[in-house]
N, C-alpha and C positions, 0 to 999 in steps of 0.2 A: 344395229342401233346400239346394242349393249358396246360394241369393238369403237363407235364412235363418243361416246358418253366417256368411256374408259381413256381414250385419247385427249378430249378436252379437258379433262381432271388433271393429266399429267403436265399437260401443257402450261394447265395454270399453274401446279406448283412448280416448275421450270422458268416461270417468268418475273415468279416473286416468292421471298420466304414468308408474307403476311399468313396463309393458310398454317405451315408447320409451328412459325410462335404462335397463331390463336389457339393451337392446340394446347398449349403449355398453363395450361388456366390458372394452375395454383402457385405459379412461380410470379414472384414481385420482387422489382428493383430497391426498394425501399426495407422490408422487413429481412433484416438478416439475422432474427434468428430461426428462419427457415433454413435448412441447409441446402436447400435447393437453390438459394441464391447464386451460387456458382457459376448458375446456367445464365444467367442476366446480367449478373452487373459484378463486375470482378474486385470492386471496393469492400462487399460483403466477407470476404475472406479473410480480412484483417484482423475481425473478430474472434477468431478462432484463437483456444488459446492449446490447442494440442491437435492429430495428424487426425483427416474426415476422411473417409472415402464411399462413395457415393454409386448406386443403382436403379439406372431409374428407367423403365419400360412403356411405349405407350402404342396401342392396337387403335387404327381409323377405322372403323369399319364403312366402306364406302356402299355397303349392300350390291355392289357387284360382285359376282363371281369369279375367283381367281383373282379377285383385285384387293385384298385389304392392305392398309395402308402400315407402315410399322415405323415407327421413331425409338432407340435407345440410346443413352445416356451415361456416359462415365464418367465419376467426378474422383482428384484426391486433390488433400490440401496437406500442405506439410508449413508448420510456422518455421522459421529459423532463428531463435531469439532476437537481438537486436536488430538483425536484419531486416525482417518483413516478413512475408509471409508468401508462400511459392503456391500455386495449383496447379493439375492439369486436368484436362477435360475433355473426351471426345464425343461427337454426336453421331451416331448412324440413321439415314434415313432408308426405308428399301419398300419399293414398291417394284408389278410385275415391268415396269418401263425404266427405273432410275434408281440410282444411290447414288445417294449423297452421304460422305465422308467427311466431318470437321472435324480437326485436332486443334486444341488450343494451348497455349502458357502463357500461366497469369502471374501479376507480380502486386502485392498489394500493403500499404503501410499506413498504420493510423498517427494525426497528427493531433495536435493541440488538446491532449491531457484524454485522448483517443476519442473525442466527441466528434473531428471528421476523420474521413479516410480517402485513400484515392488509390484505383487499382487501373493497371494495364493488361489486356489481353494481344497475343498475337496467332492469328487464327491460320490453319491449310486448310484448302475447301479442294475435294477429290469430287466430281459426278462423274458418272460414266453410267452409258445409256446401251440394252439390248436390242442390237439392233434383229436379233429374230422377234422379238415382238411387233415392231413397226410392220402390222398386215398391212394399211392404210399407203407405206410408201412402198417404191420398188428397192431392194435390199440394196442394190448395186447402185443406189443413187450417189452421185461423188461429195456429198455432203455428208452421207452416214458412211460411207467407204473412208474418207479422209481421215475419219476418229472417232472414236464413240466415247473419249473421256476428254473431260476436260481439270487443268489444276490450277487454282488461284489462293493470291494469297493477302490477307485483311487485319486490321490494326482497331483495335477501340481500348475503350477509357470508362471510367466512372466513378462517379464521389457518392459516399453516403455523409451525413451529419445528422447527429444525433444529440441535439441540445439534451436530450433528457434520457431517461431510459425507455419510458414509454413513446417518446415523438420520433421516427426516423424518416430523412428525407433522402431519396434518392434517383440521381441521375446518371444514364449512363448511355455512349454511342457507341456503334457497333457496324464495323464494316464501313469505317471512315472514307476507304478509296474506294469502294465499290468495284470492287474487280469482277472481269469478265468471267462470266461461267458459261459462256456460250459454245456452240462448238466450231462458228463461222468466224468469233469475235465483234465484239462490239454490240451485238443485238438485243444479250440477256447480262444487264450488271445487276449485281446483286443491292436492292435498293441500303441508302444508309439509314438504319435505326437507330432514331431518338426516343428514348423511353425518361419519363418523369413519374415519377413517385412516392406516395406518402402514406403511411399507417401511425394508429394512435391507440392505446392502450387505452381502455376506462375500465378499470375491474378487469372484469373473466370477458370483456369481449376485444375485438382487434378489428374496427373497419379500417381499411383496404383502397387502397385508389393508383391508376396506374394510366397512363395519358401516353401512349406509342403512336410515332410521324415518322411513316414512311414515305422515302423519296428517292425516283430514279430519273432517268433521260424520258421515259417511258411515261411516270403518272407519279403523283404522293396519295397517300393514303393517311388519315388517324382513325383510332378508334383506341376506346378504352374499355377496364375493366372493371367494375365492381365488389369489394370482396366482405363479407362478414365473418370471422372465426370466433369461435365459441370455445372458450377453455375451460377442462374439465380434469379431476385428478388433481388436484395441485401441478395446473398444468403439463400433467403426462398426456392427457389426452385432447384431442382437437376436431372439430367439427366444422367445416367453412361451406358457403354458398356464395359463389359468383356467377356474376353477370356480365357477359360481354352483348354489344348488340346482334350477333347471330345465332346466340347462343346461352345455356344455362349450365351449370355445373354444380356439382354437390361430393366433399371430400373428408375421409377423415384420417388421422394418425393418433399412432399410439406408442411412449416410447416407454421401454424394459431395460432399466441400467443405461446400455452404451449403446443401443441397438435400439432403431426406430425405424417406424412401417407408414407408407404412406399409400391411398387409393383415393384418386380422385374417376366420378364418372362425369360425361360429359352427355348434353343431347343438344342437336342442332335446332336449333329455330327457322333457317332459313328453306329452301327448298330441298335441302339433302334431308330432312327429314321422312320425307316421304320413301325414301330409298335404304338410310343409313342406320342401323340400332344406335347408336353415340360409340361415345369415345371411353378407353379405360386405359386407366396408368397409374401402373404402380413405383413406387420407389422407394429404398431400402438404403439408410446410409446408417453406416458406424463411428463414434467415436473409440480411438486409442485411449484419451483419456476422459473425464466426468465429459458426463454430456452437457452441450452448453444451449440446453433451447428457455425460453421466455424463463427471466427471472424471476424469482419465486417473494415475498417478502418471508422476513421471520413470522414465527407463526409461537403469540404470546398468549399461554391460560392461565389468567389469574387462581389464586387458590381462598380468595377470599371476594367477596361483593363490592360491584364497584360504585358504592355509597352506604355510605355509613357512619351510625354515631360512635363516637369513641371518648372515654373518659379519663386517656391518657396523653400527653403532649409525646410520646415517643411511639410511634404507629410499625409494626413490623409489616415490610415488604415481603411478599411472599408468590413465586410467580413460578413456573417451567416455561422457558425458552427454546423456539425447535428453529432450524434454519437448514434447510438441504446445502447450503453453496459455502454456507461454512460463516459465523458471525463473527465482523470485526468488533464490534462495540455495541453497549449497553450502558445506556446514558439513564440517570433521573433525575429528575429536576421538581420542587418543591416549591408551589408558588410562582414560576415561568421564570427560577432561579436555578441552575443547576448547582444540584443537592452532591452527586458521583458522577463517578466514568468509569467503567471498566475494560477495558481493551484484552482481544484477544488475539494474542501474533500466531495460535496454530491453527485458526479459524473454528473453534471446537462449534461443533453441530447442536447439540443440547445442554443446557447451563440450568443449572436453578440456581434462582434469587432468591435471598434471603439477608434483606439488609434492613437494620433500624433506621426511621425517617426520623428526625427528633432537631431539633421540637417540632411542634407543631403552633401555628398561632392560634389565639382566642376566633374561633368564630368556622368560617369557610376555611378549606385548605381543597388544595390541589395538586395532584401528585399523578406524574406524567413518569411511564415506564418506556423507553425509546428505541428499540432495536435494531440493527441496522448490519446487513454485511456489505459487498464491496458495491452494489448496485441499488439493492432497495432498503426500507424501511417500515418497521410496525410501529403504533403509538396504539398506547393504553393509559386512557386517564381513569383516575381515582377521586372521589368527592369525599370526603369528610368532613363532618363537623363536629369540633372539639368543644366544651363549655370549661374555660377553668374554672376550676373550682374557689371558693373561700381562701383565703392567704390563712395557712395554720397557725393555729396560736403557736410560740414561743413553746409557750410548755410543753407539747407532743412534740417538739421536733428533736431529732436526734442529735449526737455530742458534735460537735464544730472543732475540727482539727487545725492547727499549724504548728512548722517544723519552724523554731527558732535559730536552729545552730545546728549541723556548718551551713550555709552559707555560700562555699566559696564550692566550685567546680573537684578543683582536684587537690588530694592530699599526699605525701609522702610517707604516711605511716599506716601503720596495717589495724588500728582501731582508729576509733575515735568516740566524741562523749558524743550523744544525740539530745537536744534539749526539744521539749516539745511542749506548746500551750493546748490545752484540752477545753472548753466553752461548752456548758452543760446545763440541764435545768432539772430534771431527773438524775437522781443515785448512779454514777458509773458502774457500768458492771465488769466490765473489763479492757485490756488494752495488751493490743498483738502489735507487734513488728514483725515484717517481715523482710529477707535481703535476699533481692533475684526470686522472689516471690515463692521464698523457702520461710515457713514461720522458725524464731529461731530460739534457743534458748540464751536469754538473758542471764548474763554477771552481773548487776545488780541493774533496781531501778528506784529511782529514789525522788521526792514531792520535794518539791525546792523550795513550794509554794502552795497554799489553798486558800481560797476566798470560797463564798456563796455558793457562784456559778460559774468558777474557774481555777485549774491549776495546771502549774508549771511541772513538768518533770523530766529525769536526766536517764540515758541508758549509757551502756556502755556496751558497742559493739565490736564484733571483729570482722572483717573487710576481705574481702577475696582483692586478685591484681586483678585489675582491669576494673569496667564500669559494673560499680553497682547499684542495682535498683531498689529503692528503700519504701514501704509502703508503714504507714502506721495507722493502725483501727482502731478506736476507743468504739464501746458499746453500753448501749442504756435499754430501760423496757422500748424504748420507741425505734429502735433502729442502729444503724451504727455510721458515723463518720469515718474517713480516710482523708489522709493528705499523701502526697508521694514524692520524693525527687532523687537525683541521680547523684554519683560520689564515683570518681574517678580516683582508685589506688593507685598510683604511678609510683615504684619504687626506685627510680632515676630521679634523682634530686639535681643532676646539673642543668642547663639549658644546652637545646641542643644546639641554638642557633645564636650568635649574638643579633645578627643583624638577620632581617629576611626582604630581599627583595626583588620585584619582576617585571617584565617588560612584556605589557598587553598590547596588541595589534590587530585593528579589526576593520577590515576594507570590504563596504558596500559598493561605492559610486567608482567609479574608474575614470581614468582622462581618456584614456584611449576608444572610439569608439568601439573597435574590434573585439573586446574585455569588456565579456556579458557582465553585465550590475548584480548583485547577491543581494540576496534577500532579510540574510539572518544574519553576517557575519559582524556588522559594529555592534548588535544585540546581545551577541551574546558571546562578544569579549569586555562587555559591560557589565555583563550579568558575571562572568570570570570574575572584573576588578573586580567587584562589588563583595564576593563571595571570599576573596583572598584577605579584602582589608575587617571586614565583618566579623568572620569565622577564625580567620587565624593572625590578624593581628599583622598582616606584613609593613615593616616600620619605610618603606618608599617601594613606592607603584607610577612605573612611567607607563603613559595611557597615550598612543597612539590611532586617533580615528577618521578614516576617509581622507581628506587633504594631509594632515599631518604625516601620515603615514608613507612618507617619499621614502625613494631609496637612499636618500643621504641621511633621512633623518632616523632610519631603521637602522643604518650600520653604524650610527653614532651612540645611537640608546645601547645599542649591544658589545659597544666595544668599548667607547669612552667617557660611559656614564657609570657602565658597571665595571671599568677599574679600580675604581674607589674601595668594593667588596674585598675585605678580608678574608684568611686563611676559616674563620669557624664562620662563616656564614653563609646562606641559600639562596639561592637564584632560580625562579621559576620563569619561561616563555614564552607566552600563547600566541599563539598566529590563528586566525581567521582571515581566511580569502582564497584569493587564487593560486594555484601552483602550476607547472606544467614540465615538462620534459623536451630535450633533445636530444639528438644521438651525436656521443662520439663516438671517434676514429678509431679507440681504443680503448677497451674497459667498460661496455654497456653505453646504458642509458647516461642523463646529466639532468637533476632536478634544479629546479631553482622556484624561489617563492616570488611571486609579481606584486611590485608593490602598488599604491596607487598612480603613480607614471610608469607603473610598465605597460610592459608589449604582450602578444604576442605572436610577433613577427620574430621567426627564429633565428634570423640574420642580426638581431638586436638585441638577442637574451644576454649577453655579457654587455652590453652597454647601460641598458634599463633593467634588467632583473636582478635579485640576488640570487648567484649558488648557493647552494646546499653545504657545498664545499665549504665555503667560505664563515658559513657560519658555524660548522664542525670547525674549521682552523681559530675562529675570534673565540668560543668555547676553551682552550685551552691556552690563550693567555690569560684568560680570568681567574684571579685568587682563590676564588670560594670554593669551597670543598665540594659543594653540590650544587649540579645545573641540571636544571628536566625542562627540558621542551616538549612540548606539548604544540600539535601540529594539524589541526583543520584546515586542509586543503588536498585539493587532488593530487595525487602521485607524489603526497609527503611521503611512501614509503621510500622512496630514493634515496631519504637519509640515512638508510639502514641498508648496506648489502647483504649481512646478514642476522637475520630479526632472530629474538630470543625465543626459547622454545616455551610454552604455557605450562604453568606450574601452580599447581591447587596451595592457597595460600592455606599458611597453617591455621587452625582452630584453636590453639593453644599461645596462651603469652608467655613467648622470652625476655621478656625484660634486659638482661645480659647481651643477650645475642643484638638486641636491637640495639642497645647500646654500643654495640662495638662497632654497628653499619653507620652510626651515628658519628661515627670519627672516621673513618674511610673515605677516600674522593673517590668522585665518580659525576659520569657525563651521560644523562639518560634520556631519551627519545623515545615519545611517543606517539605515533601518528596515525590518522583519521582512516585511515586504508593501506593497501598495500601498493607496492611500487605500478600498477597497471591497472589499478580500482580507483575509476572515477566515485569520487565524494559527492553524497545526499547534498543537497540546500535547503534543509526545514522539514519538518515532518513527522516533529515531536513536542508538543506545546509552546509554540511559539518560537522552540531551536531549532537548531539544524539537530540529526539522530546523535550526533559524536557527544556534541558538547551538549545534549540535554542530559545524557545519559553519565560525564564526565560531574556534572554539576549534582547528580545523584550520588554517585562516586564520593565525593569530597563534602558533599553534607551527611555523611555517615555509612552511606548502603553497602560502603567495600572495606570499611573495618569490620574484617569475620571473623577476629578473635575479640571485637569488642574491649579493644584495651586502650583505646581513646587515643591509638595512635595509626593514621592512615600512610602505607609504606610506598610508595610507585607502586613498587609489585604486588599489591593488595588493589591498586586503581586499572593497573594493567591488565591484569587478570577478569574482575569488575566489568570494565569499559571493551572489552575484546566481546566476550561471550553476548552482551547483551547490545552492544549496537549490531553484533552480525545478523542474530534473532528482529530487530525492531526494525533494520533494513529489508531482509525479506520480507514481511509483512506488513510494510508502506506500499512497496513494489510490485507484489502479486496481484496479478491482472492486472497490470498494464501492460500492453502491447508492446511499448518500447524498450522497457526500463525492466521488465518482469522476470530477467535474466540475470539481472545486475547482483554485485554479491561485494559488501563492503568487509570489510575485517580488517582493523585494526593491527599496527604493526608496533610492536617495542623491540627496544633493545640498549646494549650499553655502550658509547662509544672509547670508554676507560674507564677504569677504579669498577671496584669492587663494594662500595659502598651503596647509598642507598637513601633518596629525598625520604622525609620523613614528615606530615603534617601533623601537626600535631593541634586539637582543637579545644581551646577553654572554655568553648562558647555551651556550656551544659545547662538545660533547664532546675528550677528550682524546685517547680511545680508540679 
């Protein structure tokens, strides 16, 4: 009885793989951040953003003797950056009559900003059967004579999409052709499996649903699975209960760094109860790098109550921030207005806050602390109620400053008089100036004027080169006033420029349909004009946008508008859009910039596009001592075969020395990446990374001797390090793009000189 019991068991898993997957209770097609997904649906793989390898063990015990049942499990995942992502995977199945032998490779790639994905598996399926087992037949029968193994070979697919981070849906088939595994042929095909799937986040729990339809020549089968998991540990730890209809099961895991353990037990419901203890399996997978299981949010402790009176309009934020996965940003916002932004490009794992809110309104306020790294998000709101106070009389309030004279941005001489109005209603007690927020010893100061409750008076200071920062305090019993503004010493009394002007081009829409549409580029060669005519005063600005921007009407702006340009005058370039490469015959690569009637079809790049060439040759008939282009687009490194080496701009003003770049010609190239580094489109407020960071550059950030004059190679320098840093850190974690690496390419194409901007635009205030 026991040798026939032992026969029909075998028989059935021979006829179908439904008994081996119901054994696999804790694996679903849908949640990947199980790492066992491997085993089901090969779209789960995509996720991974470093190399998995996987162990996983499981004992049937059938309570016969000499008969338990054994399934094990080999997983590795290897990502390939841009490429996709590779695994392999084998299965052994061995019992006292059969193995079964699967070897798989999986290929799997996320698409659409990585919310779905879609993976391939191609499966070898080995069984082969002991024929001294077989007591029931006679050994020499020419069925078990003929062969006792058989080899087939099988094909599936599967998508995950994951609208959210919490929602993942998943579908996957498996063993598409149903190859024969028989040993006669045609008798036993391995049925094809449809598995559908779904898991959902709420808090600490994850229910589970999993809907598998088997079908062969033979019969189809469905049956599903129920799951509940229970997260514990800041999700290190997991606890799940599923339910299939033949059965129950109960599992948990626990992960240590890189390394996670898993034990699920099984017990049957149906008649093998009576015979079998259940089922046990273990599995043990490692991460090479952080381990990537259920996303964590930040994890915000305020350091203060989150309500409260306060009797001040300026409220001091006060917070610890923790995040395992590493925090991109920390937003607040005041009133459902955002108040900051802090962004963090190394992902730093713990941060404290500490920022003033101010003001605050009369009454209710609301102050929202927002955390957030590349998948989830913390909010902590704040209640306050502020009462302002009585408007102070006049007489308690402190001196009321303003600076009369100078006035003007920048001077040519190394003092100057400083006049200043004082408005007081109490005895002044005293009056400081300070320069670069050094208090200073005054050469005289002298009242020019006094009334009541006002007087006029005069200093005479002495001025460092470069910007200085002038603060002046008057003090009374109540308090003291301040007014402050900036004074640019330039000891270069010539101009450097007669004339200054530039040719902006910024192509969104394209004719071509094959020439994807841009997102950011008429924005923010808009935001360039804007910044050129504003800041520095350039006397013609030709604005090229989307239709305009043809090929005839680009090599006319650049060739036979700016002949006009004299011998002392500058010429700046900006390009926004597309660029792209071809190969010559000789000599490398060949860039050329697309304009809006280009191509690209590479049979038509000299007909529709402009070279590179071309515009390095129309640059040297141009009179003007100084040209910089400036180049946002893909594979604008082309115009540099050989880019300049990076050089820490000095700390100290030469005045002289800068003068003398100031009469030098020279032809200078800036651009957005290097010759084989595809360019960002957006993904720095509102710009693309180049030019948001470019446009930080030239409103002051890459003057680092603060001498109120910004040189190329002060913007090069600038604009290099800090788009390479804000590209990585747009791009990590993403599956496609996570590899990607922009940096920024300059260099000179002649002269020895050197663009110089120069900005008048200085606050008073």
């Amino acid at each position: 009885m026991k040798i026939l019991i032992s026969f029909i068991l075998i028989t059935i898993i021979i006829g179908s793989v439904l008994p081996i997957h119901a054994q696999d209770y804790s694996w679903h097609s849908s949640n990947f951040y199980e790492p066992q997904i491997i085993f089901v649906n090969p779209a789960g793989i995509s996720f991974r953003e470093s190399r998995q390898a996987l162990l996983s063990s499981q004992m049937l015990y059938t309570g016969l003797a000499n008969d338990n049942l054994y399934n094990h499990h080999l997983g590795y995942v290897e990502p390939l950056q841009s490429i996709g992502v590779f695994g392999l995977r084998g299965s052994f199945f061995t019992s006292h009559l059969l193995k079964n032998n699967t070897f798989s490779l999986l290929y799997s790639r996320s698409l659409i900003q990585s919310r779905l994905s879609f993976g391939i598996n191609v499966n070898l399926h080995h069984d082969s059967y002991d024929r001294s087992k077989f007591q029931l037949r006679d050994p020499n029968d020419p069925l078990l004579a003929k062969s006792t193994s058989t080899t087939a070979l099988s094909v599936g697919l599967g998508f995950i999409y994951a609208p959210s981070a919490d929602l993942n849906f998943g579908f996957s088939l498996d063993d598409l052709n149903q190859p024969d595994i028989s040993l006669e042929g045609n008798s036993a095909r391995k049925p094809l499996s449809a598995r559908f799937g779904l898991c959902y986040r709420i808090f600490n729990l994850v229910p589970e649903f999993d809907l598998t339809y088997l079908r062969n020549s033979q019969r189809s089968e469905t049956y599903y699975v129920l799951a509940l998991r229970q997260l514990w540990l800041d999700n290190a730890a997991n606890l799940s209960f599923q339910y299939q209809g033949n059965c129950l099961a109960i599992g948990t895991a626990y992960t240590i760094d890189r390394l996670r353990l898993d034990y699920h037990y099984t017990y049957p419901l149906s008649e093998l109860q009576e015979i079998s203890s259940g089922t046990h399996q273990f599995t043990l997978s490692f991460n090479f790098g952080h381990y990537q299981g259920y996303p964590t949010s930040p994890e915000i402790e305020l350091q203060h109550p989150k309500a409260a009176e306060v009797d001040s309009n300026c409220f001091n934020l006060q917070a610890h921030v923790k995040d395992k996965r590493g925090l991109q940003q920390i937003r607040i916002e005041l009133n459902a207005e955002n108040f900051t932004t802090f962004n963090y490009t190394q992902k730093d794992k713990i941060v404290k806050v500490n920022a003033p809110i101010f003001p605050l309104r009369d009454g209710a306020n609301r102050i929202k602390l927002i955390a957030s790294n590349d998948v989830k998000k913390s909010v902590k709101e704040i209640k306050l109620n502020y009462t302002a106070p009585e408007v102070t009389p006049s007489i308690v309030s402190p001196p009321k400053v303003e600076i009369l004279a100078p006035l003007k941005g920048e001077i040519h001489a190394s003092s100057l008089q400083l006049k200043v109005s004082v408005e007081f209603i109490l005895e002044l007690k005293d009056i400081k100036i300070k320069v670069n927020n050094r208090e200073i010893q005054l050469r005289g100061m002298r009242a020019l004027s006094k009334e009541r409750d006002k007087t006029n008076i005069e200093a005479d200071l002495e001025l460092e080169q470069g910007i200085n920062e002038i603060e002046v305090i008057a003090f009374n019993d109540r308090g003291s006033g301040s007014r402050k503004t900036s004074i640019l010493y330039n000891p270069i009394e010539i101009s450097l420029y007669n004339k200054l002007r530039a040719v902006v081009i910024g192509i969104d829409a394209y004719h071509d349909k094959n020439v994807k549409d841009l997102n950011y580029a008429v924005h923010d060669a808009r935001a360039i004009a804007k910044l050129l005519r504003d800041y520095f005063y350039f006397d013609h600005i030709i604005e090229l946008y989307n239709n305009d921007a043809t090929k005839n009407r680009i090599l006319s702006a650049l060739s036979t508008e700016l002949n006009d340009a004299k011998e002392n005058d500058g010429v700046f370039v900006f390009f926004a859009g597309h660029g792209c490469t071809g190969e010559g015959i000789e000599g490398g690569p060949l860039g050329f910039i697309v304009p809006v009637d280009g191509t690209f079809d590479e049979r038509e790049y000299f007909v529709k596009n402009i070279p590179m060439s071309i515009i390095k040759e129309i640059s040297q008939t141009i009179e003007a001592k100084h040209i910089y282009y400036v180049m946002d687009c893909c594979y604008g490194g082309l115009l540099l075969r050989s880019p300049g080496s990076p050089t820490q701009p000095s700390q100290k003003t030469y005045y002289e020395f800068l003068e003398s770049l100031a009469k030098w010609r020279v032809r200078q190239v800036l651009t957005a990446g290097g010759k084989d580094q595809p360019v960002l489109d957006g993904g720095l407020n509102q710009h693309s990374i180049f030019t948001g960071i470019l446009l930080r550059a030239l409103k002051g950030e890459a003057d680092f001797n603060q001498d109120g004059f910004i040189t190329a190679e002060e913007i090069n320098f600038f604009v290099r390090q800090w788009v390479y840093a804000n590209a990585k850190d747009v791009v990590r974690g993403h599956p496609v793009y996570k590899n990607i690496e922009q940096m920024p390419q300059y260099g000179k194409w002649s002269g020895e000189g050197e663009f110089i901007f120069s900005n008048m635009n200085y606050s008073q205030n």
